[in-house]
C-alpha positions in Angstrom: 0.0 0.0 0.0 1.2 3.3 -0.7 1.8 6.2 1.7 -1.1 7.9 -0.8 -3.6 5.2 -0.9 -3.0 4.9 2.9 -3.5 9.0 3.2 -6.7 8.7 1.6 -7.9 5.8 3.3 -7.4 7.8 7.1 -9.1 11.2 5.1 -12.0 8.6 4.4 -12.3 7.8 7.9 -11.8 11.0 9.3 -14.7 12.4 6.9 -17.3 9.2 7.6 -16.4 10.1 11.4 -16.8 13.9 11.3 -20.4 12.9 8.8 -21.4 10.4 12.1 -21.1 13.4 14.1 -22.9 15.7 12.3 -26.0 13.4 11.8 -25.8 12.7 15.1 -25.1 15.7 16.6 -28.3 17.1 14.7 -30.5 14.2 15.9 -29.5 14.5 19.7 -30.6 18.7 19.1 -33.8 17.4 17.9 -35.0 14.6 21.1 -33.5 13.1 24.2 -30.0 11.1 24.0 -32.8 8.5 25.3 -34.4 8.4 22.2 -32.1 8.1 19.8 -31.0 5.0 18.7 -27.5 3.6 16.8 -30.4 2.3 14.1 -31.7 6.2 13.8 -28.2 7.5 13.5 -27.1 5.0 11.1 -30.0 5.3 8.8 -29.9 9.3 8.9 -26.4 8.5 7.8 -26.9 5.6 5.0 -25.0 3.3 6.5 -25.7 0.2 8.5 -25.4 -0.4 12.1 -22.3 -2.3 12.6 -20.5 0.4 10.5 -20.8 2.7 13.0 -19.1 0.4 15.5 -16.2 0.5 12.7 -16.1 4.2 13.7 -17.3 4.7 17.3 -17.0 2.0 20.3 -21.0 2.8 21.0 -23.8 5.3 21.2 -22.1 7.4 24.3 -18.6 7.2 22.5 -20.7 8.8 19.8 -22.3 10.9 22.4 -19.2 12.4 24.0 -17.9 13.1 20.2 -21.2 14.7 19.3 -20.4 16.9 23.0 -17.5 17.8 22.0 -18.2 19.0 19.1 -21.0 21.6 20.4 -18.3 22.9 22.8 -15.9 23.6 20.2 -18.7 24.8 17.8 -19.8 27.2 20.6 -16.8 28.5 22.2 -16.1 29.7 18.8 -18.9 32.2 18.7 -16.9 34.2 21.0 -13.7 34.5 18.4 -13.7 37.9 16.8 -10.7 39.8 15.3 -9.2 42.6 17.0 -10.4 45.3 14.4 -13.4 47.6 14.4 -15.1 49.4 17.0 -15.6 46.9 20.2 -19.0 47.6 20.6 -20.0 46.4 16.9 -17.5 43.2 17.7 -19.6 42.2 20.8 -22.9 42.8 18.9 -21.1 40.8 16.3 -20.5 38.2 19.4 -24.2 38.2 20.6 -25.7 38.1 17.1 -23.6 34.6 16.3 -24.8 33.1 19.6 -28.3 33.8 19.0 -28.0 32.4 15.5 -26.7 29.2 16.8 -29.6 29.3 19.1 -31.9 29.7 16.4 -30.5 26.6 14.3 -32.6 23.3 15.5 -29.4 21.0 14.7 -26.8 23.0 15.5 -26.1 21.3 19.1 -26.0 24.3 21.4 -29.6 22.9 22.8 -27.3 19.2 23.2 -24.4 20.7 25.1 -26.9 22.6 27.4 -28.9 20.1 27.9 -26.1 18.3 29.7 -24.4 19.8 32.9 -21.0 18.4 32.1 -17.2 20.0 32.5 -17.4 21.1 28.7 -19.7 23.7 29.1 -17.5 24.9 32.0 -14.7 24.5 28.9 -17.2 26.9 26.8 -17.4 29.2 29.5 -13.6 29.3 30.2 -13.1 29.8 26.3 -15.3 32.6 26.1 -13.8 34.6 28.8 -10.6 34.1 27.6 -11.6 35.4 24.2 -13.4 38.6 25.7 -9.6 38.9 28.2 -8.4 38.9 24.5 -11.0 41.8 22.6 -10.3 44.0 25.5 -6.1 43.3 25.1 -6.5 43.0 28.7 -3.7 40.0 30.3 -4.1 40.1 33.9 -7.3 41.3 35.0 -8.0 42.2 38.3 -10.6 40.6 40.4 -13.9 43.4 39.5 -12.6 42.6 35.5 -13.3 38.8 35.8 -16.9 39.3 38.0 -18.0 41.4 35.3 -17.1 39.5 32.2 -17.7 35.8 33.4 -21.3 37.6 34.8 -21.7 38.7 30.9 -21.2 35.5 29.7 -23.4 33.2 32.0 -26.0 36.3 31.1 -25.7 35.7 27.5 -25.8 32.3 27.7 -28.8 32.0 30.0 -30.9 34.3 27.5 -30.0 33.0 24.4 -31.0 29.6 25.9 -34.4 30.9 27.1 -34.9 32.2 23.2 -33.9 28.6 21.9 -36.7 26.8 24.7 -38.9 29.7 23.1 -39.3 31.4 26.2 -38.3 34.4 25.2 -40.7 35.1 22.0 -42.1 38.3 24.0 -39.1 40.6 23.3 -37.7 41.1 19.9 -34.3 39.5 19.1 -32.9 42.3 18.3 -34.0 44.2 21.4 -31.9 41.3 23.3 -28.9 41.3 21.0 -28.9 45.3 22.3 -29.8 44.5 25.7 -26.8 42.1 26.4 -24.3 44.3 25.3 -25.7 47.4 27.0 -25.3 45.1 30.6 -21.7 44.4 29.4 -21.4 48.6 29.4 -23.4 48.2 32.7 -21.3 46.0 34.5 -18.4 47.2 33.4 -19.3 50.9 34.7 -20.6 49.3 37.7 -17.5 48.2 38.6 -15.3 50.9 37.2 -17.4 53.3 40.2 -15.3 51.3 42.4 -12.0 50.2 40.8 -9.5 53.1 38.8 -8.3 49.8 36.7 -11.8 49.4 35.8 -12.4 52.7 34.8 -9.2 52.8 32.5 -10.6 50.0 30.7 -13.9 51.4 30.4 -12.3 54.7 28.8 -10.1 53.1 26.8 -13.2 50.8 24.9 -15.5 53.7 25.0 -12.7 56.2 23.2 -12.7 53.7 20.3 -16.3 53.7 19.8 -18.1 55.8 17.1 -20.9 58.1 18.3 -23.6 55.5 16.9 -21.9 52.8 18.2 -23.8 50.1 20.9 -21.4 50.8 23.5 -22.0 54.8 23.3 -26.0 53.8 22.9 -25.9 52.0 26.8 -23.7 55.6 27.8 -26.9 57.9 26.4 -29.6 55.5 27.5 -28.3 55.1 31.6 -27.9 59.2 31.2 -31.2 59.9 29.9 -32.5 57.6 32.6 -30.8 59.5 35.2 -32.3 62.4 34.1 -35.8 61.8 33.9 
């Protein structure tokens, strides 16, 4: 056998794997790990069942695969490039995560679903990637209340839109909401904390005058006005 034959026999393995995954991983979004069978995934895939043994030791190997899989798919909503203003960038964040939410197979109801270390890991991931947007690399104490707060914040109503319990306020009115709390908390802590308020500065000085971060300024001062 040749080093190419053998090349294209593990990339033919590594796509029927990755395919298993995907099927599965949009049948688990869709009912209970409970009810779904190897049969179900293995017809959804066109294969037979004792294929997918060539592939997976059993339904939770495929399980803990599928997992995976949301984790990584999900702590990837919070990458962003370091360019633009950082308000549009978190909108940017919030939209993506409300997409996913949106898209019945696209495993963020899976990984919820379970209360496992990986969504700790998507947690962990996302904060490290909002420690990265802000160019921030040893926060203080108030900096990591504030963000991980955000975070379990976003996640908690972008899973309440997904179970549909959040069809009462329009997406977009949520997607404005959660970054106007990230200007919130952050200003809540910056009252207390000059490191705070240097970071607050330095995000709000790169931030057009229509920007999402300067809308949260305008609507707390109009508020305190009234």
């Amino acid at each position: 056998m040749t080093t190419a034959t053998r090349s294209r026999r593990r990339m033919d393995v590594a796509r029927r794997r990755e395919q298993l995954i995907a099927v599965a991983l949009d049948l688990f979004s869709r009912r209970p790990p409970e009810h779904v069978s190897l049969d179900d995934i293995a017809a959804a895939a066109g294969i037979s069942r004792p294929l997918v043994y060539h592939y997976f030791a059993g339904k939770q190997s495929l399980y803990e695969a599928v997992l995976h899989r949301a984790a990584e798919d999900l702590a990837g909503l919070f990458a962003e490039p370091r360019q633009g203003p950082p308000g549009e960038r978190l909108l940017g964040v919030v939209r993506r995560f409300f997409d996913v939410a949106e898209e019945p197979g696209a495993g963020y109801a899976v990984l919820l679903r379970e209360s496992t270390d990986l969504t700790g890991r998507v947690r962990e991931a996302a904060y490290a990637h909002l420690l990265d947007q802000l160019a921030v690399g040893e926060p203080g104490p108030r900096l990591e209340v504030a963000l991980r707060s955000w975070v379990s914040l976003t996640e908690t109503t972008a899973r309440l839109w997904q179970e549909g319990q959040g069809p009462g306020i329009p997406r977009a009115e949520l997607e404005s909401q959660l970054v106007h709390a990230f200007v919130g908390l952050t200003a809540a802590s910056a009252a207390h904390d000059a490191g705070m308020a240097a970071v607050l500065r330095r995000i709000l000085e790169n931030e057009p005058e229509d920007g999402p971060f300067v809308g949260a300024v305008s609507a707390v001062s109009t508020l305190v006005t009234l």
